[in-house]
FIBA-830997 format. One line per 2 residues: their letters; for each residue x, y, z of C-alpha. Coordinates in pm, 1 decimal, always signed. Layout:
<rs>
A = X:Y:Z | ...
</rs>
This chain:
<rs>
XX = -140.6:-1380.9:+4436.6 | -361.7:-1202.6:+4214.0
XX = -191.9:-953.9:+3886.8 | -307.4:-769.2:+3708.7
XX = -110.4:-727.6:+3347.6 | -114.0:-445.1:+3120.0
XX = -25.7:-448.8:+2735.1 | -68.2:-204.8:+2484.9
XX = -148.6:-544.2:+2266.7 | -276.1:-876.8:+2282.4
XX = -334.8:-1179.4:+2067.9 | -685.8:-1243.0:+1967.5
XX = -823.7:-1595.4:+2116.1 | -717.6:-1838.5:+1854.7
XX = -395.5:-1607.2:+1779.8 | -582.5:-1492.8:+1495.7
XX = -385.4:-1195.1:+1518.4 | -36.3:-1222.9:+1755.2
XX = +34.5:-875.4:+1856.5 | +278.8:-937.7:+2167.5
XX = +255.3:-1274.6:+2143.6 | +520.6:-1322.0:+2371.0
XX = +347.3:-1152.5:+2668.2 | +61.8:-1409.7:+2602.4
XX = +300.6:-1706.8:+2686.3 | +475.9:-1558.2:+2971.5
XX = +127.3:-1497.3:+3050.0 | +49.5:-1881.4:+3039.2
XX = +321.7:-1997.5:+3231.0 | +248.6:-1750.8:+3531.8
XX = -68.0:-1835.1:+3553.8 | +91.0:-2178.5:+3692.7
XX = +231.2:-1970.8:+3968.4 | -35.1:-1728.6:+4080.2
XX = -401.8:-1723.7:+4156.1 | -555.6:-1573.5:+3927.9
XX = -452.7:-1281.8:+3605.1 | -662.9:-1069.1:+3462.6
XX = -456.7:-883.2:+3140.1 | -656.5:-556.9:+3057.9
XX = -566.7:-406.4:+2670.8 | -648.1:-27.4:+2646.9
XX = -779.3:-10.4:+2297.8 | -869.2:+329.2:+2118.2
XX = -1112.7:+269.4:+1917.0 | -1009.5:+285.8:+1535.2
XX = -656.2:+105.0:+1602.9 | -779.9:-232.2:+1446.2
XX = -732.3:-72.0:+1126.5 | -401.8:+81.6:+1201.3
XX = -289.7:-230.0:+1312.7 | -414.0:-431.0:+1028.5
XX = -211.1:-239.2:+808.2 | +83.1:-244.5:+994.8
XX = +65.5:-627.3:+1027.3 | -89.7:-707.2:+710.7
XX = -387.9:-932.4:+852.3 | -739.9:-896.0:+701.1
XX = -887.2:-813.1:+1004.4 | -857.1:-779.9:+1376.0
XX = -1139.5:-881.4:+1593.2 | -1080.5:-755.1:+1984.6
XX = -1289.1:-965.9:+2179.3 | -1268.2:-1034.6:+2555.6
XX = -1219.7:-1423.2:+2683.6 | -1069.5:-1695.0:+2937.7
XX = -769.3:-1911.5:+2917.2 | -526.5:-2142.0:+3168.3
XX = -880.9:-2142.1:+3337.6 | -744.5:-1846.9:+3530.7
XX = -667.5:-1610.1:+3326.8 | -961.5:-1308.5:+3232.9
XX = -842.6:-1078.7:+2901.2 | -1014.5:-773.8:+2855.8
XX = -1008.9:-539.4:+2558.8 | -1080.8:-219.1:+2711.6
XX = -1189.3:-21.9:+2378.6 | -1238.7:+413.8:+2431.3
XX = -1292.1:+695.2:+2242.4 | -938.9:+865.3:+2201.8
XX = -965.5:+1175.8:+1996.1 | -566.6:+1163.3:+1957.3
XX = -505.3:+809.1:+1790.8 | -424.4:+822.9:+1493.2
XX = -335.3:+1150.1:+1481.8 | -21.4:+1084.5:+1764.6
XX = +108.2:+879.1:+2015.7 | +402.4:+1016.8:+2123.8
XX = +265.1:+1386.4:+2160.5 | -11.7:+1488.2:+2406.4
XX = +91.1:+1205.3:+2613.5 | -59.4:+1373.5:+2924.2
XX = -367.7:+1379.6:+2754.0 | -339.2:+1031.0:+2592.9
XX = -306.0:+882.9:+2950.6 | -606.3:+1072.7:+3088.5
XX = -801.3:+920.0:+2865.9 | -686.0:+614.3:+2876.3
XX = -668.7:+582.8:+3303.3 | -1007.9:+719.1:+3306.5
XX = -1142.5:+422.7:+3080.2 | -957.3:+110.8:+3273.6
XX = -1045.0:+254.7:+3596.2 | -1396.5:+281.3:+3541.7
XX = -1373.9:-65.6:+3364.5 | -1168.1:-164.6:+3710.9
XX = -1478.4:-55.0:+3945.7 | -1726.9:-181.2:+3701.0
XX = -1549.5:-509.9:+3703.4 | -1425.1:-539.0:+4085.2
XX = -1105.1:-649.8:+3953.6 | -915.4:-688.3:+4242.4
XX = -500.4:-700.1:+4236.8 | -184.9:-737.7:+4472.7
XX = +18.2:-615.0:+4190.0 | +12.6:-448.7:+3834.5
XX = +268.6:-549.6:+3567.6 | +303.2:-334.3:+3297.1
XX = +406.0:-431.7:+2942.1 | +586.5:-116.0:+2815.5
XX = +662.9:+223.0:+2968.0 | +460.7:+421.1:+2774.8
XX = +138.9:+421.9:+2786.0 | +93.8:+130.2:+3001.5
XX = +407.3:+214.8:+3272.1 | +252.5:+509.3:+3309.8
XX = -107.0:+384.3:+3339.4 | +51.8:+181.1:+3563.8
XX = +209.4:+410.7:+3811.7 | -116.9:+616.7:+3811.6
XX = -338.1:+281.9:+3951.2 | -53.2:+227.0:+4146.6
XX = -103.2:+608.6:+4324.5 | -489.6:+511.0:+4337.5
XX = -479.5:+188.5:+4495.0 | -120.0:+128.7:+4656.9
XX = +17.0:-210.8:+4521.2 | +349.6:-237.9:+4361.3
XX = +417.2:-189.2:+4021.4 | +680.8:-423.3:+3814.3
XX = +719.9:-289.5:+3422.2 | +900.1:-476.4:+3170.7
XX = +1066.0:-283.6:+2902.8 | +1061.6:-435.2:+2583.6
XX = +1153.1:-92.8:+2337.4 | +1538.9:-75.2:+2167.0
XX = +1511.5:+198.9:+1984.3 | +1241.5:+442.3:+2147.3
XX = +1412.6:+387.7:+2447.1 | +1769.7:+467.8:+2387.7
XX = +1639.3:+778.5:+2195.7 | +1414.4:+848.0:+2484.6
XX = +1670.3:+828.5:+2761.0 | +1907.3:+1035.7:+2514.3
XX = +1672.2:+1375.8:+2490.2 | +1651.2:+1300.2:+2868.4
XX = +1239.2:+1252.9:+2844.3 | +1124.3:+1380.1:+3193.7
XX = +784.4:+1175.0:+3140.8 | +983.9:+811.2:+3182.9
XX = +1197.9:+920.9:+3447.1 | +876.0:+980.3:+3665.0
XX = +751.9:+672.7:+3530.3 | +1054.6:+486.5:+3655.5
XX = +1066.4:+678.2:+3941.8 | +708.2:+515.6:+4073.0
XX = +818.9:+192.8:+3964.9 | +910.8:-70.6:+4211.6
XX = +1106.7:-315.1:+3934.6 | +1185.7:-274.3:+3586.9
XX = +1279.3:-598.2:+3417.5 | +1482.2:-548.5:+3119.2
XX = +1518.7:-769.1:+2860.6 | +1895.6:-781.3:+2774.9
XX = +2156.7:-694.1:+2952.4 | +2281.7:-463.3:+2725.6
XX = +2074.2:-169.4:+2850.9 | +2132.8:-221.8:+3197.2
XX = +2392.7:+35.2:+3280.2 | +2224.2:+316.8:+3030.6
XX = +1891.6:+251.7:+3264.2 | +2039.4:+280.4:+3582.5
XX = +2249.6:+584.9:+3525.8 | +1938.7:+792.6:+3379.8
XX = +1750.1:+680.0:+3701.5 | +1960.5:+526.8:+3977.5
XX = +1679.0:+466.1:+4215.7 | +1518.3:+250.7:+3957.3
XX = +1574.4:-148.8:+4066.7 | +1630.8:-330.2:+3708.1
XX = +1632.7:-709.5:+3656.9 | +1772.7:-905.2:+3332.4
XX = +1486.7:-1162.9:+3214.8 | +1560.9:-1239.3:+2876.4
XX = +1225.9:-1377.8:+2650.6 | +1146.6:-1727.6:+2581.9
XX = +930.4:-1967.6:+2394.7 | +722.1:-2262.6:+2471.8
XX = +833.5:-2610.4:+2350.0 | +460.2:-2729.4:+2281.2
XX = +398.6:-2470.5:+2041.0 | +706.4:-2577.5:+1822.3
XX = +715.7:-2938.4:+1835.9 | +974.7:-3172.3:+1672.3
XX = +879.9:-3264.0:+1375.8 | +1094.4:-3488.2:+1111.4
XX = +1251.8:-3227.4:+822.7 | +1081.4:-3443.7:+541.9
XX = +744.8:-3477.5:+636.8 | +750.6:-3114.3:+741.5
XX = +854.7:-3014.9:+398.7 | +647.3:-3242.9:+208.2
XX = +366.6:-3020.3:+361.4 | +467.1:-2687.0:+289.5
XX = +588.9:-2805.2:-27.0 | +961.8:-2716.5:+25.1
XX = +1201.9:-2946.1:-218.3 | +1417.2:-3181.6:-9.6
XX = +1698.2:-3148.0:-234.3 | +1755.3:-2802.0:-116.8
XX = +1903.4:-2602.7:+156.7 | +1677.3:-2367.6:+333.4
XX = +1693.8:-2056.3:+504.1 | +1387.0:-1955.6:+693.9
XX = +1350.2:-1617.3:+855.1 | +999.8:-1449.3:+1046.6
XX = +970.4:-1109.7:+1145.7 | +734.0:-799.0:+1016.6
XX = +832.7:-655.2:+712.9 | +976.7:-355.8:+848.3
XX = +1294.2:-138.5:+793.6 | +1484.4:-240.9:+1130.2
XX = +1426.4:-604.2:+1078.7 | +1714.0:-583.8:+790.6
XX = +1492.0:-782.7:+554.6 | +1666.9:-572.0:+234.4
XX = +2006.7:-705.2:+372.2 | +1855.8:-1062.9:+400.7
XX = +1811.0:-1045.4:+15.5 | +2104.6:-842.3:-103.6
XX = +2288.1:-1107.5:+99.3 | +2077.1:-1376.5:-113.3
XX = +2239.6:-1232.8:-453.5 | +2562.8:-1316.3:-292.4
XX = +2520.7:-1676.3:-214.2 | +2354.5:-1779.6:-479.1
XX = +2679.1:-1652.9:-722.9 | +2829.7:-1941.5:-465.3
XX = +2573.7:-2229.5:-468.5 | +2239.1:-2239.5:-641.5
XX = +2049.5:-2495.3:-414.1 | +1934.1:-2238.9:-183.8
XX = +1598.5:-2138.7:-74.5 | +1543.6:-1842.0:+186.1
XX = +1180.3:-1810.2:+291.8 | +1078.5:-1486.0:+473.8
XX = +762.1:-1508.6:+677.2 | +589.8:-1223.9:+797.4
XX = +361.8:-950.8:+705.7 | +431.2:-540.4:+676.7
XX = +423.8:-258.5:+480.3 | +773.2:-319.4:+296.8
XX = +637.7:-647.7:+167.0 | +572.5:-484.0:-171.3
XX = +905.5:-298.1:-188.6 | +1134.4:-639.3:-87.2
XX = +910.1:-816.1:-363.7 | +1044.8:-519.8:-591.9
XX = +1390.2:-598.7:-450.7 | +1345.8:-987.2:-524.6
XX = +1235.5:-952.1:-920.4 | +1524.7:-690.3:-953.9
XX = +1817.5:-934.0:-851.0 | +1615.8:-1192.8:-995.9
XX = +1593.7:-1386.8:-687.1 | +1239.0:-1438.3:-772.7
XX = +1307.5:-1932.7:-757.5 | +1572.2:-1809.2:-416.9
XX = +1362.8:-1563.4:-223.1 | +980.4:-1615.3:-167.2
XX = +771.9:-1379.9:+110.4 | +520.9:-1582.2:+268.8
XX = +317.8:-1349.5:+436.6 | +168.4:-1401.9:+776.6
XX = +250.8:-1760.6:+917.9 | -40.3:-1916.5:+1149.4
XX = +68.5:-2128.2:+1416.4 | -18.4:-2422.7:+1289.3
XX = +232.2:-2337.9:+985.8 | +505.1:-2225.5:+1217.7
XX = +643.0:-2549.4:+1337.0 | +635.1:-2701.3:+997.2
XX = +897.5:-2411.7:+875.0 | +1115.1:-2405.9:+1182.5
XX = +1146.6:-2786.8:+1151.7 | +1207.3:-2759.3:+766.0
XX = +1473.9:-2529.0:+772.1 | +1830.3:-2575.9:+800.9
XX = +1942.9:-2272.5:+943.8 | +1717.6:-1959.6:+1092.6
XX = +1822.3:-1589.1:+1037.2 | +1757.7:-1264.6:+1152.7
XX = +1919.3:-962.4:+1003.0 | +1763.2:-730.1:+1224.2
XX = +1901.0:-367.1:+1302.8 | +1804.0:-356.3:+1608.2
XX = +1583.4:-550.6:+1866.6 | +1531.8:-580.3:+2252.6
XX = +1585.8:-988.9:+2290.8 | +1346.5:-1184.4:+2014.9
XX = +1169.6:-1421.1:+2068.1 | +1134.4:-1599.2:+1774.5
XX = +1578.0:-1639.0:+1844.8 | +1471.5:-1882.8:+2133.1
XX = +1168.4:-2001.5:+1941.6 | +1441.0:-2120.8:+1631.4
XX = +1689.4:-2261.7:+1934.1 | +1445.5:-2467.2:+2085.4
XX = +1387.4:-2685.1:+1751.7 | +1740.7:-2745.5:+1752.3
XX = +1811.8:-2473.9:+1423.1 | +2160.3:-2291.9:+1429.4
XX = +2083.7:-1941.0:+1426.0 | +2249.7:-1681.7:+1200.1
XX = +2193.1:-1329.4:+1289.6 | +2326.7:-945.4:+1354.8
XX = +2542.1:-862.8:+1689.4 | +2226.1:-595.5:+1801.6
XX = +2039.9:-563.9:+2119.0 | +2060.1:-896.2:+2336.9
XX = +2126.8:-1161.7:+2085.9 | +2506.8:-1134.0:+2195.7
XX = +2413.7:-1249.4:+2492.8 | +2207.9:-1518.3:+2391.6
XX = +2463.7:-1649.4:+2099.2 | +2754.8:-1704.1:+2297.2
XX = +2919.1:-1968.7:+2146.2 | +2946.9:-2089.1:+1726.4
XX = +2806.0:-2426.2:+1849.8 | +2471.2:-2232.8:+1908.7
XX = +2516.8:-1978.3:+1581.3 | +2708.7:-1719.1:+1366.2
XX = +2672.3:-1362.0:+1434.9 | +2749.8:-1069.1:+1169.8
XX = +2697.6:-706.8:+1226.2 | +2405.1:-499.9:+1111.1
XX = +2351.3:-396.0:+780.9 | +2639.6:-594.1:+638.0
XX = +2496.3:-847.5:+363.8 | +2849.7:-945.2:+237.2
XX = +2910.7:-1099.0:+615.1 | +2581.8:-1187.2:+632.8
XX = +2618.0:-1401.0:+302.7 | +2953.9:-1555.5:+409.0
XX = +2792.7:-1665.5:+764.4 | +2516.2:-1795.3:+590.8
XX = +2757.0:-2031.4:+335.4 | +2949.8:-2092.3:+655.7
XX = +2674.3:-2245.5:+846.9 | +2552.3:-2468.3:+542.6
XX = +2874.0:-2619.6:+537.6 | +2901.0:-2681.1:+904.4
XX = +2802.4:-3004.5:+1100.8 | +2606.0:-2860.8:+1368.6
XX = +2492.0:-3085.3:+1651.9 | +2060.2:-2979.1:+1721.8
XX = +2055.2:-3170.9:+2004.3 | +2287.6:-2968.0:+2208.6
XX = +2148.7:-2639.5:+2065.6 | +1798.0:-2781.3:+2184.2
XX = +1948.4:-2840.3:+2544.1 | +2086.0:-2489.2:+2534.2
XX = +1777.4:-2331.7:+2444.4 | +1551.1:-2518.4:+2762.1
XX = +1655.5:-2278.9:+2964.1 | +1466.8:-2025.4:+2815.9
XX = +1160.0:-2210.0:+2831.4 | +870.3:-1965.1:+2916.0
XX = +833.9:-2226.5:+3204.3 | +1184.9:-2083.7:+3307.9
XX = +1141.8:-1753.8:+3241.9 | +797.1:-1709.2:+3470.8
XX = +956.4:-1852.7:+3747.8 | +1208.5:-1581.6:+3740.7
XX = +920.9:-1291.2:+3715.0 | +742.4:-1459.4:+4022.7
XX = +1107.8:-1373.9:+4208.3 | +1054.2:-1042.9:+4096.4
XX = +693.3:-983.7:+4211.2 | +748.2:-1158.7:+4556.1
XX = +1028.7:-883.6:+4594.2 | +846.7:-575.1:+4508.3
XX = +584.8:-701.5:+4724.2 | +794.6:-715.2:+5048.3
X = +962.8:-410.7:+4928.2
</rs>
C-alpha cells in the first residue's frame, strides 16, 4: 500500500521545529505497515515567519528529505496572495491555489497513491477530496480541531459538510465529538483513534541524574507542564494556581516549557505574584531536553481550556508521571481512574491548586501508570489507522 499524507505542518528533519509533531510519529509507525509514504506540506510562501512568531523559534527552515527509509516529505512552497492576510475567508480561492500547486508538484513528481490521508479538514480535507475527484482513491481525514470545529459545525459551515461528504472515513480523536459529527453529517463514517507517543523518544531515565542535568534541586517537588504559550492552554490558571500552593508548602517548583506569544505577559504574571524562585518559563524544549524534564518531574499538568486529545498527556503517562489536568476535550476519556491522575475543570485555579497538593501527597504507583499508557503507543495507534485504510479501500 502506498499513502499519500497531507498536513498543513510538518517537523523540520532534526525536529528543529515540531509543528504537528504528532503526525510525524504516527507517520513513523505506519511506515512499518505500508509500502511506501510520501507526506506533501502545502506551504505559502511567507508562513515561516508567521509561524516563527507563533512558536517562538528563531527560524524555520522547510526543506524536503527521507526517513523510515520509506518515507519521502515534501514542502510544497507557492505563491498565495491571501496568507497572511486570511485563512478562514476566500477559502475557495485559498484551495485553488493551493490544489493547483500539489498537483502540478504530483505530475512533476509521479507520486503515485492508493489512498490520501488528510491531516485536518480545512485546507488539507478539502485538498483532499479535490485529488480524490481527480484521481479516484479513497480519502481518510483525521480531525484534530476542538474549537474551530465545534464553532464550525455550530454556524452550520456548508464548506465542511461537502468536505465530509467526499470523505470515505473521518477518524476523530476523542470520543467526545462523535455524536456532534455524525448528526451534522450522518453519511460521514467516523472512527475514535485517540493520539499517542513513542516510548524511544522518552526513555526512562533515573529522577536524579535527570535533574542533576537540568539543574533542578532534588530537595524539591516539581511540577512540569509543555504546551505553547497560548490563551486556551490555561497557562494564567497554571500560575494563579501556583500563588495558592505555595501559601501551603514552599518546596515547589512548576516549570512551564513551551514557546508563544503570551510568554511575556505570564512572565508579567510571575513577577506580580512574586512567583518569580516557583514559576520559571523555559521556552522551547528540544528533544533531547524533553526526557530529562518528564523524568524529573513528579507530577505533569495541563490546564488547558480546551484540546482535541494531547499528546504530550500520553507522552507524560508513558514515563510513568501522574497527570493533573482540566476535564476538556478527550482527556476524560483517557484519565479514567485517580490511579492514572486528578482531573479539575477549566479555568478553576483554586481546584487546580488543591489537585495539585493532592497529588504531591499521594503514593502513586509509575509502574502501573506506565502499563496503562502502552496502549497508546504510536505502535498501537498505527495499527488501528491501517484498519481504517484497508476499510475505505474495500469500501
Amino acid at each position: 500500500m502506498k499513502v499519500l499524507i497531507l498536513a498543513n505542518d510538518f517537523p523540520t528533519k532534526n525536529n528543529e521545529y515540531t509543528g504537528l509533531i504528532f503526525v510525524k510519529e504516527q507517520v513513523k509507525e505506519l511506515s512499518k505497515l505500508v509500502d511506501e509514504i510520501n507526506v506533501v506540506v502545502p506551504i505559502p510562501r511567507g508562513i515561516e515567519k508567521f509561524r516563527e512568531h507563533q512558536y517562538g523559534v528563531k527560524s524555520i527552515r522547510y526543506e524536503n528529505y527521507t526517513m523510515e527509509g520509506n518515507v519521502n516529505v515534501y514542502f510544497v512552497k507557492y505563491w498565495n496572495p491571501l496568507f497572511p492576510v486570511t485563512f478562514y475567508k476566500f477559502r475557495k480561492e485559498w484551495l485553488y491555489l493551493e490544489r493547483r500547486a500539489v498537483m502540478r508538484f504530483l505530475k512533476e513528481k509521479g507520486i503515485k497513491f492508493d489512498i490520501i490521508h488528510a491531516h485536518y479538514s480545512w485546507p488539507c480535507g478539502a485538498l483532499g477530496v479535490k485529488l480524490k475527484e481527480k484521481h479516484h482513491f479513497p480519502l481518510v481525514i483525521t480531525e484534530h480541531t476542538h474549537i474551530t470545529l465545534r464553532k464550525r459545525i455550530r454556524n452550520n459551515d456548508k464548506l465542511l459538510k461537502w468536505i465530509w461528504r467526499n470523505t470515505d472515513a473521518l477518524i476523530r480523536v476523542n470520543k467526545l465529538d462523535i455524536d456532534m459529527i455524525q448528526n451534522f453529517e450522518p453519511t460521514l463514517k467516523v472512527y475514535y483513534i485517540p493520539n499517542g507517543y513513542t516510548p524511544r523518544r522518552l526513555p526512562h531515565i533515573e529522577k536524579e541524574y535527570a535533574r542533576k542535568q537540568i539543574n533542578v534541586p532534588l530537595n524539591k517537588k516539581v511540577l512540569f507542564s509543555l504546551g505553547r504559550l497560548l490563551d486556551y492552554k490555561g497557562h494564567k490558571y497554571l500560575i494563579k494556581a501556583m500563588s495558592i500552593v505555595g501559601k501551603e508548602r514552599d518546596d515547589v517548583m512548576c516549570f512551564i516549557g513551551g514557546s508563544g506569544p503570551l510568554r511575556t505577559k505570564l512572565q508579567e504574571q510571575i513577577d506580580r505574584l512574586g512567583l518569580q524562585d516557583h514559576v520559571k518559563l523555559l521556552g522551547f524544549v528540544p528533544d533531547d531536553q524533553l526526557a530529562l524534564w518528564m523524568n524529573a518531574a513528579d507530577i505533569f499538568v495541563l490546564p488547558s481550556l480546551s484540546e482535541g486529545n494531547p499528546t504530550v498527556m500520553f507522552e507524560a503517562l508513558g514515563v510513568g508521571l501522574p497527570f493533573v489536568g482540566t476535564t476538556v476535550g478527550g482527556i476524560p476519556e483517557i484519565i479514567t481512574s485517580k490511579d492514572y491522575g486528578l482531573l479539575c475543570p477549566p479555568a478553576d485555579p483554586k481546584c487546580l491548586a488543591e489537585k495539585i497538593l493532592i497529588a504531591f501527597e499521594k503514593e502513586w504507583d509509575k509502574e502501573k501508570i506506565r502499563k496503562y499508557a502502552e496502549q497508546f503507543t504510536w505502535e498501537n495507534i498505527a495499527k488501528r489507522v491501517l484498519d481504517v485504510y484497508r476499510k475505505a479501500i474495500t469500501l
